[in-house]
C-alpha positions in Angstrom: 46.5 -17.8 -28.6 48.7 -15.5 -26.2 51.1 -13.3 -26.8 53.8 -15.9 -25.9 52.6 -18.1 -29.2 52.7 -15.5 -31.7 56.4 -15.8 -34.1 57.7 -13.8 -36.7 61.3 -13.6 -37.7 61.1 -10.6 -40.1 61.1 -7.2 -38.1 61.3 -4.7 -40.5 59.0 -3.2 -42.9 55.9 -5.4 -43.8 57.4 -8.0 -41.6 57.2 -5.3 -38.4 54.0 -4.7 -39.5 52.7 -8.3 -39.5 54.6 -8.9 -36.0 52.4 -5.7 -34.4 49.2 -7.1 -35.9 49.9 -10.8 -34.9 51.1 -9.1 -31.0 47.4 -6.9 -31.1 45.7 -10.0 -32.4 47.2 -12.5 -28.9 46.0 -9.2 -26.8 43.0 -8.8 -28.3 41.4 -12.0 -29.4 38.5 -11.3 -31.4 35.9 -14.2 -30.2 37.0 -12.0 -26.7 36.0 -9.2 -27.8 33.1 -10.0 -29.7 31.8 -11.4 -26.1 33.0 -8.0 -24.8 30.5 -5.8 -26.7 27.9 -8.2 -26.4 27.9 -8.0 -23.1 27.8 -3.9 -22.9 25.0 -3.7 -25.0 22.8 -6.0 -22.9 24.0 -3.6 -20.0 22.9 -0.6 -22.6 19.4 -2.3 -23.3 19.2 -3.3 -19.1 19.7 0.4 -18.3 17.7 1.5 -21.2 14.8 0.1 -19.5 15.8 0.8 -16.1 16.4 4.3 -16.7 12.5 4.6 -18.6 11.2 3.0 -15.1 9.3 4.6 -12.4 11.9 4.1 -9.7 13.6 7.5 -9.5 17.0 5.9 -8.1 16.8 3.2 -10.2 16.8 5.6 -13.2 19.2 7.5 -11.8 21.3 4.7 -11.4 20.9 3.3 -14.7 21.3 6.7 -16.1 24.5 7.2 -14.6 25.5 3.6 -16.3 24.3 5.0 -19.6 26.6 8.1 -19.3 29.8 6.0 -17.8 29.9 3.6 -20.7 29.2 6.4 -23.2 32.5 8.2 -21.4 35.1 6.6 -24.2 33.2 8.3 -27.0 33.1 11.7 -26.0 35.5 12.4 -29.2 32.4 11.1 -31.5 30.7 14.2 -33.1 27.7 12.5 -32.1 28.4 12.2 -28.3 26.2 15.1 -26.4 28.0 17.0 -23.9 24.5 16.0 -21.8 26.2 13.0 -21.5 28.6 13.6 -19.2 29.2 12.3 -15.9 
């Protein structure tokens, strides 16, 4: 579905709100996404095991992975400031 296929006369109030979810749900199709974080975590596990290797810049490459794609959480209360790039 894209954005273009997604209708809704009512505008206001519950109707607005049903428009926005329908607009996020065309920009952000859920089978999409799903495919999305599956494929970061089998670059997380990839690194993982790069980054435990015995190649120092392959670990240092894979580390540097690691820290990137943890970059959007920095807000979390578990995010380390270690992390950082």
């Amino acid at each position: 579905m894209s954005g273009a296929d997604a209708v809704c006369i009512a505008t206001t109030g519950e109707g607005r709100q049903a428009l926005v979810a329908a607009e996020h749900i065309a920009r952000h199709d859920p089978a999409r996404v799903l495919r999305e974080v599956e494929a970061k975590r089998e670059v997380v596990r990839q690194s993982v095991d790069l980054h435990a290797g015995d190649n120092p810049l392959v670990a240092y490459s894979a580390g540097v992975t690691l820290r990137a794609l943890a970059l959007p959480y920095a807000d979390h209360p578990d995010y380390l400031a270690a992390w950082r790039p």
